[in-house]
N, C-alpha and C positions, 0 to 999 in steps of 0.2 A: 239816313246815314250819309256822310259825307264821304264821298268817294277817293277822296285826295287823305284820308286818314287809314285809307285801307292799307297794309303791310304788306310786300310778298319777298319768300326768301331767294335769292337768286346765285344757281352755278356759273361761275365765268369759264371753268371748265368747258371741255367737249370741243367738235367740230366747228371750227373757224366757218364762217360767212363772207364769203370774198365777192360774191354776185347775188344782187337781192333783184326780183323784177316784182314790180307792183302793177295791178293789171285791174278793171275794172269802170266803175263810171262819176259821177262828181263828188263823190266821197274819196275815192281814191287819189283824184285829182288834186284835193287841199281844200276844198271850197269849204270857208266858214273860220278857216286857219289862216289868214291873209298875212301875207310881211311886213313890214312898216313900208318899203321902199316900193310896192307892190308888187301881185303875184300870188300865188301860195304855197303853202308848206306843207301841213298835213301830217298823216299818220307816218307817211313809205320815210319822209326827209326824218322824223324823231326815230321810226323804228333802225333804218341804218346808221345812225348815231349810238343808239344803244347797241349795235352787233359791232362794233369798230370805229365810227365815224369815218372821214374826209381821209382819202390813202389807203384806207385799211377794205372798206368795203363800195363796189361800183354800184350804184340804184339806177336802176332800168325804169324809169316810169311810166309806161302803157297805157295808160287809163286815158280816156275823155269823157266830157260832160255828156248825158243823156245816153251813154252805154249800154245794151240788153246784154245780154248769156250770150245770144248768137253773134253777137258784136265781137264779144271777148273773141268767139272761136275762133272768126272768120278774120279778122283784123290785127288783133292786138297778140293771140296765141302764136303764131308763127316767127315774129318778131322776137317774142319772148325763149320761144324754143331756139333761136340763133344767139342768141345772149348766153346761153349756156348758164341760168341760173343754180347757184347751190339752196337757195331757197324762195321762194314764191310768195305771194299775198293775194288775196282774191274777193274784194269784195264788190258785189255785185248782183241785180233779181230785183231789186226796190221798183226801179222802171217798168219792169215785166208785171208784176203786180200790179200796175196801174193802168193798165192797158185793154183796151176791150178786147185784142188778140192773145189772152192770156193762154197759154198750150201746156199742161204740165210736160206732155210728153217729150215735143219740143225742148222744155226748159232741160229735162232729166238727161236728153242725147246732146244738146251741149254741153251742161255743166261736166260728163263724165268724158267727154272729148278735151275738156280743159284740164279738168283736173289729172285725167287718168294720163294724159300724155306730157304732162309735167312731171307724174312721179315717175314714169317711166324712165324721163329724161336723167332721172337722178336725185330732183330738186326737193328740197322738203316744202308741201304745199300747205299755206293755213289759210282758211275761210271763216264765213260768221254763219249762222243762225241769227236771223232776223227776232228782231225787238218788236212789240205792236204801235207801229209811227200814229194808229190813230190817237195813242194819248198822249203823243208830242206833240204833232199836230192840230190836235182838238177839233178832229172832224166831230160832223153828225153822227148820233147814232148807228143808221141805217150804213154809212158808208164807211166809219168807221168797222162796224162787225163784216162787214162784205171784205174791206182791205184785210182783215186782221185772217180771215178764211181764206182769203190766197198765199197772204202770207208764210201760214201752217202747211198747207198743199207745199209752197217753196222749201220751206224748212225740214217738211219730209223727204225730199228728194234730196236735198244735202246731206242728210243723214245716211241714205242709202250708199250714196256716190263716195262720201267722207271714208266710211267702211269699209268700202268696197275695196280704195287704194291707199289705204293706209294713211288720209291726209289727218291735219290737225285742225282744230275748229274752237273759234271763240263763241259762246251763248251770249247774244246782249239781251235777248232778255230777262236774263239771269244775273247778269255782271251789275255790284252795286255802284250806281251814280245813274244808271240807265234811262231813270227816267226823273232826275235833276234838271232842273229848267239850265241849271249851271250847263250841264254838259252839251247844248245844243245853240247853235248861232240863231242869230236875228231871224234866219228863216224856217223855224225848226222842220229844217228839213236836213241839214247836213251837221257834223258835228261843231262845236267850238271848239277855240286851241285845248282845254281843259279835254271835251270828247275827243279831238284825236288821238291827246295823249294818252288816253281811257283805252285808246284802241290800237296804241303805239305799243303798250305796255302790257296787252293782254295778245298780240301776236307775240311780242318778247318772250312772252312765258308760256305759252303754245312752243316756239324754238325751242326753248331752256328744257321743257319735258321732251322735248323728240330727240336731245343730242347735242343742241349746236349751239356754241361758246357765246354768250352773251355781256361782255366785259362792260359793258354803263349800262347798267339799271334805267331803264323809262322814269322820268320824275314829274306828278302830276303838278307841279306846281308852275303857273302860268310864267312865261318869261319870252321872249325875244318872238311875238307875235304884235300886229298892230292892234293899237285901242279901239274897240266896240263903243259908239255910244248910241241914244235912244235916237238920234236924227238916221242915225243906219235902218234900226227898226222902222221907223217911218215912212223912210223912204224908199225900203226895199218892197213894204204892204201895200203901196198904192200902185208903185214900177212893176214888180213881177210876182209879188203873193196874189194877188187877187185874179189875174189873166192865170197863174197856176193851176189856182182853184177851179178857174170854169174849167179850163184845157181835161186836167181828171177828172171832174166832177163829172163831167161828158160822158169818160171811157167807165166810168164804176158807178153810174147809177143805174144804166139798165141790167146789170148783173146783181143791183143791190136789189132792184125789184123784182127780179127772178126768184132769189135767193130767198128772200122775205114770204112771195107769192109761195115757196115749196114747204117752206116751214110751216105756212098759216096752215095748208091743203095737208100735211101731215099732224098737222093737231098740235106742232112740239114749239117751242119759243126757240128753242138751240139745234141744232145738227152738229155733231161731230165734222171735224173737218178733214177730208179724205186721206187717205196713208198712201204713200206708193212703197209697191211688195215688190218691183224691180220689172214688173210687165204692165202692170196698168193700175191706176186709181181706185183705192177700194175703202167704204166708208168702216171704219169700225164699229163693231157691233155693243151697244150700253149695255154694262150689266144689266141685271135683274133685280128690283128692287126686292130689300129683304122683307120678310115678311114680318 
């Protein structure tokens, strides 16, 4: 399905957006969405475009490259909370997942440090639920199902936190285009201008259902970003995909052979990947096969 033919109806109605702050790590930053003149754009510069544009709405944009959960809290949250946002954007955990210090519990006491003191503030917060990047990325097997199970750990704890304070949340790996080679830049690892807009357009309507006035419509149709070509590709896999690779490959395979090692010793090919109930990590229990 082509993602650019999807429809959605939209209220211009509701609560005006005068303060947006965007917070998170190179996703948030623009990387993959680059401007002709350079720099980037991203999802935060199309999403304040569709709430207002240029006068109408201020974009606070927080985020830097290689950002954790505790990054956000400790750095970027406070800043944001002096901004006095009327709505918020949060996307961020990709990093954490890749890391051999992966902590859910850790993740779970910052993200609800982020999120829950933002809506405190006022602001209406929307986040993602993570997509499985191993079939963007086209890891191995082994590392791919090891990322795809942290992932899930992550996504349940958004779930919990989202709930919890009333925030808003886009599904990408739900959202049709998600896993379109279209929607991802040269390094599929961040989105292209087409993916941010994918993700401009799905916080838009995140806003639009919580309340708050959405006057231009996200339009996925590419325009006023710089031209991609295959020398990019090229020369981004020998410069920084390949030293990527090892850098992760490093922090996720001794968890990949753990992981593998518990499955073989339980007799099963898959594990459930664990829930958190809002105190600690608990695997679900598979039904019973019928008889």
């Amino acid at each position: 399905m082509d993602p650019r033919a999807v429809e959605t109806t939209w209220d211009t109605g509701g609560r005006a957006v005068r303060r947006l702050v965007a917070l998170g790590d190179s996703t948030t930053v623009g990387l993959g969405d680059p401007r002709p003149g350079g720099g980037w754009r991203g999802f935060p510069a199309l999403l304040a475009d569709a709430l207002g544009g240029a006068g109408k709405v201020r974009l606070a944009n927080l985020s830097f490259t290689g950002a954790r959960v505790g990054c956000v809290r400790t750095r970027q949250l406070p800043t944001a909370l002096r901004f006095g946002p009327d709505a918020a954007v949060l996307v961020v955990g990709m990093n954490d997942t890749m890391r051999a210090d992966f902590d859910p519990v850790r993740l779970h006491d910052d993200l609800d440090a982020v999120i829950g003191r933002l809506a405190l503030a006022g602001a209406v917060v929307a986040t993602v639920r993570f997509h499985n990047h191993g079939r963007v990325f086209r890891l191995p097997g082994p590392l791919r199902r090891a990322l795809w199970r942290r992932i899930e750990e992550l996504n349940s704890i958004t779930d919990v936190v989202v709930a919890r304070h009333g925030a808003r949340c886009v599904d990408l790996h739900t959202t049709p285009g998600t896993y379109d080679t279209r929607a991802w830049s040269v390094d599929r690892l961040h989105p292209s201008e087409l993916g941010h807009r994918m993700l401009a357009r799905g916080f838009a309507e995140q806003f639009a259902a919580a309340g708050c006035a959405v006057p231009r419509p996200v339009s996925l149709a590419c325009a006023g970003g710089a031209r991609v070509t295959g020398l990019h590709h090229a020369g981004w896999l020998v410069v920084k995909g390949v030293p990527w690779l090892w850098r992760r490959g490093r922090d996720l395979v001794p968890y990949a052979v753990s992981m593998f090692a518990r499955e073989w010793l339980r007799g099963q090919d898959e594990q459930p990947a664990p829930q958190w109930s809002g105190e600690a990590l608990t695997t679900p229990q598979q039904a019973p096969e019928s008889m």
